[in-house]
C-alpha positions in Angstrom: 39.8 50.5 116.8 36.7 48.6 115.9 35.7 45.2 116.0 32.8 43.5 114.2 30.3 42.1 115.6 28.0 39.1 115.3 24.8 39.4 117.0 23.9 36.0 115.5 26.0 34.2 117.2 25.6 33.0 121.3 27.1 35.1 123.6 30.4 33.6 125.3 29.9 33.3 128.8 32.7 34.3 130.9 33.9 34.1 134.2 36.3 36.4 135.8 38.2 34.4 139.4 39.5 37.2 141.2 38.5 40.6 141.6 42.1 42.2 142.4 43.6 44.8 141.4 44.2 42.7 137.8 41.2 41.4 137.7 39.1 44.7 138.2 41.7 47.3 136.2 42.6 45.2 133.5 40.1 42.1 132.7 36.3 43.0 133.7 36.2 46.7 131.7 37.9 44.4 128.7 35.7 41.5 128.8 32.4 44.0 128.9 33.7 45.9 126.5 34.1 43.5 123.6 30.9 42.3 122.1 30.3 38.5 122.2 31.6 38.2 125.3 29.1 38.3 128.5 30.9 38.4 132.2 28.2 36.5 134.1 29.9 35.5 137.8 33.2 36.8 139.5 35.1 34.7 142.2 35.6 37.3 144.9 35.5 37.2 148.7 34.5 40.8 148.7 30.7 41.1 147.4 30.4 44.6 147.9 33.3 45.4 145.7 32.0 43.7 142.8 28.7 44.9 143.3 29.9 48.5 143.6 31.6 47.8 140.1 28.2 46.3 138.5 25.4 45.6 140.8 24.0 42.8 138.8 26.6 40.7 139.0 26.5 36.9 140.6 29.4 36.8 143.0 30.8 33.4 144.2 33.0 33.4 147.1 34.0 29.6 146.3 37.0 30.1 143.7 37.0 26.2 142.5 33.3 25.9 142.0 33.4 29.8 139.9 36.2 27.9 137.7 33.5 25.1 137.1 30.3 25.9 136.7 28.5 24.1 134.2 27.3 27.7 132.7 30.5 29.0 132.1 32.2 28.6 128.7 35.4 30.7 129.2 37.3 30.8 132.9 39.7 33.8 132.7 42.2 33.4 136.4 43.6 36.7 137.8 44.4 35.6 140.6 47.8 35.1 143.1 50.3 33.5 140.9 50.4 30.6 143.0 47.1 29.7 142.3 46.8 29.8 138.6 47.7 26.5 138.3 45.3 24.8 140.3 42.6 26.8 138.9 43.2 26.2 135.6 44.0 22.5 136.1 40.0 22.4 137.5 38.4 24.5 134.4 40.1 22.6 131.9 39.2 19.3 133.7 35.5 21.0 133.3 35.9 21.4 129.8 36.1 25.1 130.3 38.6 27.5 127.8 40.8 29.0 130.3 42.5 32.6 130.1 45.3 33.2 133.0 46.4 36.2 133.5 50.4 36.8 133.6 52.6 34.7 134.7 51.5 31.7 132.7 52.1 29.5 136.2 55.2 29.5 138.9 56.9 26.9 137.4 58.0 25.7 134.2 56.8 22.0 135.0 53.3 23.8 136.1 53.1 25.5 132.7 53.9 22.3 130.4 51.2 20.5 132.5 48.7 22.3 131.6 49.7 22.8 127.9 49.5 19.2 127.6 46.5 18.9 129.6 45.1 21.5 127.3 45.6 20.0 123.8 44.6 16.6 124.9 41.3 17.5 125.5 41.4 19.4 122.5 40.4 23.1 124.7 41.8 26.7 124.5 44.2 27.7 126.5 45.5 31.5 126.5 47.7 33.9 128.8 47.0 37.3 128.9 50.2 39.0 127.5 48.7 42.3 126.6 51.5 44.0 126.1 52.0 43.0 122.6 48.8 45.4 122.0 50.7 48.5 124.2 51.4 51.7 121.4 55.0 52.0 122.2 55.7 48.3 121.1 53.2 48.3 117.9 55.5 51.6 116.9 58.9 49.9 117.7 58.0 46.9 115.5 56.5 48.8 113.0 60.1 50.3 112.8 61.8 47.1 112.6 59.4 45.8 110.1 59.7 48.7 108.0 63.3 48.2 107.7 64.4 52.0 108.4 66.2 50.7 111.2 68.6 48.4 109.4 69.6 45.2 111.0 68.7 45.8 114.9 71.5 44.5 116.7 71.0 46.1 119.7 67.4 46.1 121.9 67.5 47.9 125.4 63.9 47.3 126.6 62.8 49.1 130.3 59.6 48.7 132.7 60.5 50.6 135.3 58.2 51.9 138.5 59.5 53.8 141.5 58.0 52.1 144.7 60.7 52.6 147.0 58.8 51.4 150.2 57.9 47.6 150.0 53.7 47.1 150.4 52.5 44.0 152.1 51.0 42.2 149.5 51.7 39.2 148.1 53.4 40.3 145.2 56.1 41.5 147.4 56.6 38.7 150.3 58.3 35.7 149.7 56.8 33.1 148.2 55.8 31.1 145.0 55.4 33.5 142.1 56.6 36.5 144.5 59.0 39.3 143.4 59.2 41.9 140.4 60.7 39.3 137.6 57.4 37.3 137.9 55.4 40.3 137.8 57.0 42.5 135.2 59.4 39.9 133.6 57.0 38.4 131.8 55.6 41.2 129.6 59.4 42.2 128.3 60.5 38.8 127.8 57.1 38.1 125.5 57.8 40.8 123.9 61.3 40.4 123.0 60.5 36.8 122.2 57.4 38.3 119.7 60.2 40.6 117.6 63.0 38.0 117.5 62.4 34.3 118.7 63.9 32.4 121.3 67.8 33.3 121.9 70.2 31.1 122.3 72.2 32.5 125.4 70.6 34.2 128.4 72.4 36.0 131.2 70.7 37.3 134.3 70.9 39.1 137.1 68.5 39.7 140.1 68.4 41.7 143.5 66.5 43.0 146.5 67.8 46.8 146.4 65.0 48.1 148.8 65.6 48.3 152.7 62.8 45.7 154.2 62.1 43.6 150.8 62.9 40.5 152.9 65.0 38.9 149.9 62.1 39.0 147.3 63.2 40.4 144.3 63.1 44.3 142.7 65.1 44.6 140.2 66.1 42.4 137.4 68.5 42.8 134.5 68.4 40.0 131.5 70.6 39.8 128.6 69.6 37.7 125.9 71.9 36.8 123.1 71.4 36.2 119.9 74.4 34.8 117.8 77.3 37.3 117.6 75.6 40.1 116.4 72.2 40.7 118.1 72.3 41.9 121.9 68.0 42.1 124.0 68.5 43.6 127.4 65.6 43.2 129.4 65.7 45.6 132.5 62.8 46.1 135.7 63.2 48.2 138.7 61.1 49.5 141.5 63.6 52.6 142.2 63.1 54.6 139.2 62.4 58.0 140.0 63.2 59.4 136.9 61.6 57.3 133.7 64.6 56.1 131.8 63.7 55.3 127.9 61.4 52.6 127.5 62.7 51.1 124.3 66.1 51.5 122.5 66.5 49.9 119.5 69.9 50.6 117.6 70.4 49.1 113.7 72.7 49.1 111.3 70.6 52.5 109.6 69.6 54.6 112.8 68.2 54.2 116.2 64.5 54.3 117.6 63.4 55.5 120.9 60.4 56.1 123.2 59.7 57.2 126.5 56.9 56.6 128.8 54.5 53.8 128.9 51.5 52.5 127.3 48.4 54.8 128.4 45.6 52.5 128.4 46.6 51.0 132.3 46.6 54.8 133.3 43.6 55.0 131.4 41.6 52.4 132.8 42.8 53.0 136.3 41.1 56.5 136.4 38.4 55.1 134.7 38.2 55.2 131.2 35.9 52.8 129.5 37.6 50.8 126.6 37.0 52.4 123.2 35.9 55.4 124.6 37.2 58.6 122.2 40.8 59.0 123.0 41.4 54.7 124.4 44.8 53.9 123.5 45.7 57.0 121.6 49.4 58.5 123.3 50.9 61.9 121.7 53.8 61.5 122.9 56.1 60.6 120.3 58.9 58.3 119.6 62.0 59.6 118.2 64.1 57.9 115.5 67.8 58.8 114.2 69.4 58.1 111.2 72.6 57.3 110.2 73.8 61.2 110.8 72.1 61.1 113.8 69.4 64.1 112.7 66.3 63.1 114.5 62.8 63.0 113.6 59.4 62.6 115.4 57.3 59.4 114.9 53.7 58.7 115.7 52.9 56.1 118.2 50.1 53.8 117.0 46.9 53.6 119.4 47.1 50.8 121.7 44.0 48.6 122.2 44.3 45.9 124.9 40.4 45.0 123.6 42.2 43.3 120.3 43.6 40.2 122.7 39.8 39.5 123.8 38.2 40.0 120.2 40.8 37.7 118.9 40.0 35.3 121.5 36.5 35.5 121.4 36.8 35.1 117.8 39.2 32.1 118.1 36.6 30.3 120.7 34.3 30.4 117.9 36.5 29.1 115.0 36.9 31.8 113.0 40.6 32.9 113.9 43.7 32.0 115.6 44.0 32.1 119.5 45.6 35.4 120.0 48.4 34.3 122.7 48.5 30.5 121.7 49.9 28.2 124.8 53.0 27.3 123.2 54.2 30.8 122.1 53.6 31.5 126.7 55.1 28.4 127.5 58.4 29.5 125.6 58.0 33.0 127.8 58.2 30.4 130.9 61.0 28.2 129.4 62.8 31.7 129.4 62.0 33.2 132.5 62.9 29.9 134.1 66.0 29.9 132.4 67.0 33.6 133.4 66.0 32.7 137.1 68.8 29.5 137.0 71.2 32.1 135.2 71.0 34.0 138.2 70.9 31.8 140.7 73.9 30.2 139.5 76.0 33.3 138.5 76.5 32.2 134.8 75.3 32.5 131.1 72.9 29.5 130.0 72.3 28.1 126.7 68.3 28.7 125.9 66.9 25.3 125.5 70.1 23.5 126.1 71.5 24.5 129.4 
């Protein structure tokens, strides 16, 4: 995929605060490799890390003053979920546009604050859901879309991982933010959200299956209903050895299925620069059956997590919409709230009601 580019135009100059394992898979290859867009500083307290990345790069150990300085246009925050909130209260109170990486915040209340604080001072305000630009998920809803599917009543949507020994990271000790629903939950429930909308019923489950996972959460399971006829199940694990399908989708003509996940996280972990011949593109294919159940082979689209950072470059300079506007994230938070009160209190909720 290609973007255009306009050398007349100022460069956007960005700020990256945190230098984890996010921050320097996923967001500094992105941000260098879309034109427009010039990473100038990184909050990190290790300087040699950065440096071994990109030599030239400012480093600020001071992750407040990063998220506003006054020659920073756009503050993107991958950093512990705990402290996206603060952050991005700071950058937007510095007239900065703000990116945070997923989860939106740890709270619903958290989220909704800065949402509001956002439009009244009249600033972008994104979240990093780049799962919308995975192949897998551009080929599933280019099946629904298509209509060869039918009416899809049924959804079974998987990201699984098979880390059977809890790591001591923050991820996965208690705490605000901790635990595998706030870390994976967020990309399936945008995405489910992106093909059909907000439910209206929502019925979870969550569990530490792991020996020594001192109560935080690995595994998840979240049904979302839709009316009488439309059934999303929303499923993350850290004990899958064996890779179950990542999507099911079942209609009223035929079924689509595919297996495996995106390649462009593999890709950038070994490496890979964005764009590069080959970015994105997965030959594995996705299989879809028809109403005899004969199957066939389908394509999987190239993935291109460069498309959320064109658009939002683009958007920053008023020529399109923000890719992952705040209110489209805050509804992923109303949800993932609501599935964390469903299983806490061992019953289904009405979405936006309950």
């Amino acid at each position: 995929m290609s973007f255009p580019s306009r050398p007349a135009l100022p460069a956007i100059r960005v700020a990256l605060i945190g230098f984890g394992y996010v921050g320097r898979t996923f967001h500094a290859p992105l941000i260098e490799a879309v034109e427009g867009l010039e990473l100038v500083c990184v909050a990190s307290s290790d300087a040699e890390k950065v440096r071994d990345w990109r030599a030239d790069l400012a480093v600020e150990p001071d992750y407040l003053k990063a998220a506003t300085a006054p020659d920073v246009d756009l503050v993107v925050i991958a950093t512990p979920n705990d402290s996206h909130h603060p952050l991005a209260r700071a950058a937007l109170l510095a007239g900065k546009a703000v990116v945070i990486d997923k989860p939106f915040t740890v709270t619903l209340a958290e989220a909704q604050d800065l949402v509001a604080l956002a439009e009244a001072r009249g600033l972008l305000l994104s979240v990093f859901h780049n799962r919308r630009w995975d192949g897998d998920f551009l080929g599933l809803r280019a099946a629904i879309d298509g209509g060869t599917l039918g009416e899809v009543r049924e959804l079974v949507s998987r990201f699984d991982r098979f880390s059977p020994e809890p790591r001591d990271r923050w991820r996965e000790r208690p705490g605000p933010g901790a635990g595998l629903w706030y870390d994976l939950g967020p990309h399936v429930v945008d995405q489910a959200m992106q093909l059909f909308g907000p439910p209206e019923t929502v019925c979870a489950l969550r569990a530490g299956l792991r020996d020594g996972g001192q109560g935080v959460d690995d595994w998840a399971q979240v049904v979302l209903g839709y009316g009488a006829q439309r059934r999303v199940t929303l499923h993350v694990t850290r004990l899958a050895a064996w890779q179950a399908p990542r999507f099911e989708a079942h209609g009223t003509r035929g079924s689509w299925l595919c297996s495996g996940l995106d390649i462009q996280e593999d890709q950038l972990k070994a490496g890979m620069k964005p764009g590069a011949p080959g970015w994105g593109e997965d030959a594995r294919p996705a299989l879809q059956a028809d109403a005899t159940g004969a199957l066939s082979e389908r394509p999987r689209p190239a993935g291109d997590y460069r498309a959320y950072y064109a658009g939002l470059r683009d958007a920053l300079r008023g020529l399109a919409p923000n890719p992952v506007p705040p209110r489209e994230a805050l509804a992923v938070m109303a949800l993932m709230d609501c599935a964390m009160r469903s299983a806490a209190e061992g019953r289904t909720l009405r979405f936006g009601v309950d």
